[in-house]
C-alpha positions as CSV (number, residue, x, y, z in Angstrom):
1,X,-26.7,-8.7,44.3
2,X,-26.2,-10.8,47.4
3,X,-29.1,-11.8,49.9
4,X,-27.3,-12.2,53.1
5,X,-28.7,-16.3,54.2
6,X,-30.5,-14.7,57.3
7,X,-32.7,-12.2,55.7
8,X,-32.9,-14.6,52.5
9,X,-34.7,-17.1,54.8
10,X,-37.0,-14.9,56.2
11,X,-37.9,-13.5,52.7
12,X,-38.2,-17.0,51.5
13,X,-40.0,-18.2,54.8
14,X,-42.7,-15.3,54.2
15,X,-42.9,-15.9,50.7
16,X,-43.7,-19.8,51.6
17,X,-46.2,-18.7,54.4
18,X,-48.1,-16.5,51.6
19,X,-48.0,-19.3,49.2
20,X,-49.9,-21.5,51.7
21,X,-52.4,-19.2,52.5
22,X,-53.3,-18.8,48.8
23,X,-53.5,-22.4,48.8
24,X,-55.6,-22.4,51.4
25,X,-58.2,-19.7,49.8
26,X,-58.1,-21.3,47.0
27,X,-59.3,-24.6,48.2
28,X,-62.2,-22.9,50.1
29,X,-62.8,-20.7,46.6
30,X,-62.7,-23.4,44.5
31,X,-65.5,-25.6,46.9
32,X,-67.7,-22.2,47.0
33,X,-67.4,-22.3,43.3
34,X,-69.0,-25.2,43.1
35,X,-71.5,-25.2,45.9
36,X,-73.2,-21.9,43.9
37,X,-72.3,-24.0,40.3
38,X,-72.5,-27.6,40.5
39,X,-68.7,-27.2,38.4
40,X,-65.5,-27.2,39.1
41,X,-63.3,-24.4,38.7
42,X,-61.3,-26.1,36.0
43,X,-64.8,-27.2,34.4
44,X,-65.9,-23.9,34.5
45,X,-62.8,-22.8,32.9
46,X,-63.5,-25.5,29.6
47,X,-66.7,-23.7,29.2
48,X,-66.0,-20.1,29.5
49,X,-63.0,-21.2,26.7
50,X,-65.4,-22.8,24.3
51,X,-67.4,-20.2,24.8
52,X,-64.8,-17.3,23.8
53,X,-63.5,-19.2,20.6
54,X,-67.4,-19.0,19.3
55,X,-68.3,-19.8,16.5
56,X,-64.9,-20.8,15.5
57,X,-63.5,-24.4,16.4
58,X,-61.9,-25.0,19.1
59,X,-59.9,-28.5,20.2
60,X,-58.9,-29.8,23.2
61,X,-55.3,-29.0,22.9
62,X,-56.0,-25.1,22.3
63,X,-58.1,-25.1,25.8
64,X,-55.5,-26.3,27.8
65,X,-53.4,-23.4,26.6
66,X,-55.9,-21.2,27.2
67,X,-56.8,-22.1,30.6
68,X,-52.6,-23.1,31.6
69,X,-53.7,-27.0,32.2
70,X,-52.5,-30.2,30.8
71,X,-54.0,-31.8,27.6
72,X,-54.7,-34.7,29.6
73,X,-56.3,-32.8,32.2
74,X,-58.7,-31.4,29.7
75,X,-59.8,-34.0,28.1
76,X,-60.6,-36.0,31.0
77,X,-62.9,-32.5,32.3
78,X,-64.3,-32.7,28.9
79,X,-65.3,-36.1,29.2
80,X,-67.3,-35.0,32.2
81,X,-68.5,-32.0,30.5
82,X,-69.7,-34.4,27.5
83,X,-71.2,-36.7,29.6
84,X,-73.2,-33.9,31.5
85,X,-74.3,-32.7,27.5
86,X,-72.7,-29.4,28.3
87,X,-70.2,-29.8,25.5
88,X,-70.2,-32.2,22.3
89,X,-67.3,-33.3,20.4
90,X,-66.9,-33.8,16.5
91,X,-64.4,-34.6,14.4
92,X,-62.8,-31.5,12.2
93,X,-64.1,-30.7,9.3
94,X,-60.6,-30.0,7.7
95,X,-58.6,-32.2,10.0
96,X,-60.4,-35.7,10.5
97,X,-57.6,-36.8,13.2
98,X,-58.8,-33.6,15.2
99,X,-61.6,-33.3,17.3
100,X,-63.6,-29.7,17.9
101,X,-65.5,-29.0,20.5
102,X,-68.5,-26.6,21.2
103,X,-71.3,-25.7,23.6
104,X,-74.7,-27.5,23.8
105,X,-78.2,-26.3,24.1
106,X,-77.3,-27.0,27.9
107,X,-73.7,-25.6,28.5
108,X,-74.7,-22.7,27.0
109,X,-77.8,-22.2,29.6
110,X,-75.6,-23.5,32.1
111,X,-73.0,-20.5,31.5
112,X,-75.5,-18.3,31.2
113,X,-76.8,-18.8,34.7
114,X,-73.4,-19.1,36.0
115,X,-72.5,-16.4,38.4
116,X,-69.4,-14.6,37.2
117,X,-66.4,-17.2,38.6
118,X,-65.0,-13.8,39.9
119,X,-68.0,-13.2,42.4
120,X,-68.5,-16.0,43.8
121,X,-65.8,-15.6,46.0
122,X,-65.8,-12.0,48.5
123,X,-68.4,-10.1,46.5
124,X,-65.6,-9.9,43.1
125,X,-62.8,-8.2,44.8
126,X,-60.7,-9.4,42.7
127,X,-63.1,-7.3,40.0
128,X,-62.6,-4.3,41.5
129,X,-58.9,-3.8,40.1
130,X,-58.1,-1.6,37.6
131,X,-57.5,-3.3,34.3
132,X,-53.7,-2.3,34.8
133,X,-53.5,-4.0,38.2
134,X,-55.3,-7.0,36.7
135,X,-52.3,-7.2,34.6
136,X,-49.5,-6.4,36.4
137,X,-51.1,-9.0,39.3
138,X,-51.0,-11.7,36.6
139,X,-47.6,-11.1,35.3
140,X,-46.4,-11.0,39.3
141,X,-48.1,-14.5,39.6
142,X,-46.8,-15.5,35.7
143,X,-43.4,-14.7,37.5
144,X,-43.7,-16.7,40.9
145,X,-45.0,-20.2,39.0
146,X,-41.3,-19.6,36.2
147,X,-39.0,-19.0,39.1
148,X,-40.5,-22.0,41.0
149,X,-40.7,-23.5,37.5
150,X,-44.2,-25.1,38.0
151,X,-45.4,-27.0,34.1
152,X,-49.0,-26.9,33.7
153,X,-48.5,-30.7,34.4
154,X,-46.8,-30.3,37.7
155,X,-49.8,-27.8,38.6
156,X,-52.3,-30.4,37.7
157,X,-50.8,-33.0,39.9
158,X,-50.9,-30.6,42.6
159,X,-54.3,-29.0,42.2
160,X,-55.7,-32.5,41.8
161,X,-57.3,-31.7,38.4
């Protein structure tokens, strides 16, 4: 199929102007998020990730998967999260060259008073999909970020994480 270059600019122009508004929302999401948390998105992310894997172990490296960030990027949050004694590290039982992670006393209590991450923003609209629109809305936005080929990396540097 061939885009004629007029109406492929203007599809790619939109496209652009939409991208920029998320953006936009996002930034103003991401400071509500942690006015009503005292967190970060990406912190908040960490936790609700250790949190899942319970009471298996989790590491660093398998977080960063999870949550579509670099392994640096993690481990720097979950130096903060350490410091803050929301998380503590130890080395693996199995593996002594790995390090697993897991919830304090305090993250747990912390997540626990957490408002869902979803609500914060426009009373949970976002929560209000069905849980096939959920899905096909992530698989549209899994699509945008592999045609504009965005790594987690490249994300990071651009998110400021």
């Amino acid at each position: 199929m061939v885009i004629d270059s007029e109406a492929g600019s203007d599809w790619v122009l939109s496209a652009l102007q939409g991208l920029k508004t998320i953006h936009a929302l996002f930034s103003i999401y991401s400071k509500q998020v942690s006015e009503a948390t005292g967190l970060s998105v990406p912190q908040v992310l960490c936790l609700q990730a250790i949190r899942e894997r319970e009471p298996d172990e989790v590491t660093g490296a398998q977080i960063a998967v999870r949550i579509g960030m670099s392994h640096a990027s993690v481990s720097r949050l979950l130096v903060e999260l350490e410091g803050s004694r929301w998380v503590a590290r130890k080395q693996g039982a199995t593996d002594r060259r790995k390090y697993v992670l897991r919830l304090t006393a305090n993250g747990r209590k912390k997540l626990e008073k957490l408002p869902s991450i979803l609500k914060v923003r426009q009373g949970g609209r976002l929560t209000t999909l069905s849980e096939q629109e959920q899905a096909e809305l992530t698989a549209h936005l899994d699509q945008v970020l592999a045609l504009l080929r965005v790594s987690p990396e490249a994300a990071d540097r651009l998110l400021g994480a």
